[in-house]
N, C-alpha and C positions, 0 to 999 in steps of 0.2 A: 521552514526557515527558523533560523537556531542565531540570536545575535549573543555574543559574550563579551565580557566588560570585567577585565582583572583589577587587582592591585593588591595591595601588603609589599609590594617590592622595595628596594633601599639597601644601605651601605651597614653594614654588619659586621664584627670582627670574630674572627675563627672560635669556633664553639657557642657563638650564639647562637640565636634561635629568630626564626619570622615564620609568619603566619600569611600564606597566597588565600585571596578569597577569588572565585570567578563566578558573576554572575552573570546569568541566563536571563533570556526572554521567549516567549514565546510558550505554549500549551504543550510544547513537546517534550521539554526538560527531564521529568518523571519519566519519562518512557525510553530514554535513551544511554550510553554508558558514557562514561567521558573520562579524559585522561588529562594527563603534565604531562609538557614537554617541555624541552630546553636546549638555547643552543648558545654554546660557548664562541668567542670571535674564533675567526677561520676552521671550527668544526660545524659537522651539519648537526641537522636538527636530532635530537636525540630522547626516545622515551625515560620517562619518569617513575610514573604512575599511573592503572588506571583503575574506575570502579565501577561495577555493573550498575544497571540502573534502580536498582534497588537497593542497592550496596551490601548486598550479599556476597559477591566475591570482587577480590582485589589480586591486583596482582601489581609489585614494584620489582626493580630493576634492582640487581644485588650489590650496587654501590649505594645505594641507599636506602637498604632493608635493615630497619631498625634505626631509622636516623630520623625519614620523614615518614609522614603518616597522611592519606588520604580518605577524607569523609567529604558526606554530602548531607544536604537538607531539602527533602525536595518539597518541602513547605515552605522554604525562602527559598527556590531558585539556584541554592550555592552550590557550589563544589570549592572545597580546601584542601589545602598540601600546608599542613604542620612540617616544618622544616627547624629539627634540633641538631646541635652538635657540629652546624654548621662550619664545612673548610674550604679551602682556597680556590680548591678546585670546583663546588657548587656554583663558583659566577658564572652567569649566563644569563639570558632573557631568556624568562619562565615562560610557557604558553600554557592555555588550558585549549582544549581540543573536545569537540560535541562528534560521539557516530550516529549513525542512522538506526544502529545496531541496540537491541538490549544487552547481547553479550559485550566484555571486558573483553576489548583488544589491544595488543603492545603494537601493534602496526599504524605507524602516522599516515601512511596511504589510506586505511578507512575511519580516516576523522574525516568526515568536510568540513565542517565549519570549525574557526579558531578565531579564540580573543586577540587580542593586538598584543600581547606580549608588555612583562613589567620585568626588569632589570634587578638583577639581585648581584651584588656585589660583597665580596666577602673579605677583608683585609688580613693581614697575617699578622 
């Protein structure tokens, strides 16, 4: 059992910058990979980010390679999405997402477990 608890989310104007923090419970955190997602109104859920459970390898999504950055600490529990340069098109409700898995997967079908999602809105 894997519980998550986001937030950093908020109203932002294009080119700036917010910081997602999602914290973990449970003994499994370290052993696991975890990713972003994000879903825009009337599109589906869509991946981010994700990072091995060691944070040896990463992998993001080429809309936003080089823009947002994901790390972890697995001495505090967290997982972040550094989100710079932010545009219009970033609005959405962020998710963070726990696999079962060590490996980094882009696939939201092997997350089970996700935080409740924090709103990120970007103005123009």
């Amino acid at each position: 059992q894997v519980q998550l608890v986001e937030s950093g989310g908020g109203l932002v104007q294009a080119g700036g910058s917010l910081r997602l923090s999602c914290a973990a419970s449970g003994r499994t955190f370290s052993s696991v990979a975890m990713g972003w997602f994000r879903q825009a109104p009337g599109k589906e859920r869509e991946f981010v980010s994700a990072i091995s459970s060691g944070g040896g390898t990463i992998y993001s999504t080429d809309s936003v390679k080089g823009r947002f950055t994901i790390s972890r600490d697995n001495a505090k529990n967290t997982v972040y999405l550094q989100m710079n340069s932010l545009k219009p098109d970033d609005t959405a409700v962020y998710y963070c997402a726990a696999s079962k898995s060590v490996i980094a997967t882009t696939r939201k079908d092997e997350y089970p477990y996700w935080g409740q999602g924090t709103q990120v809105t970007v103005s123009s």
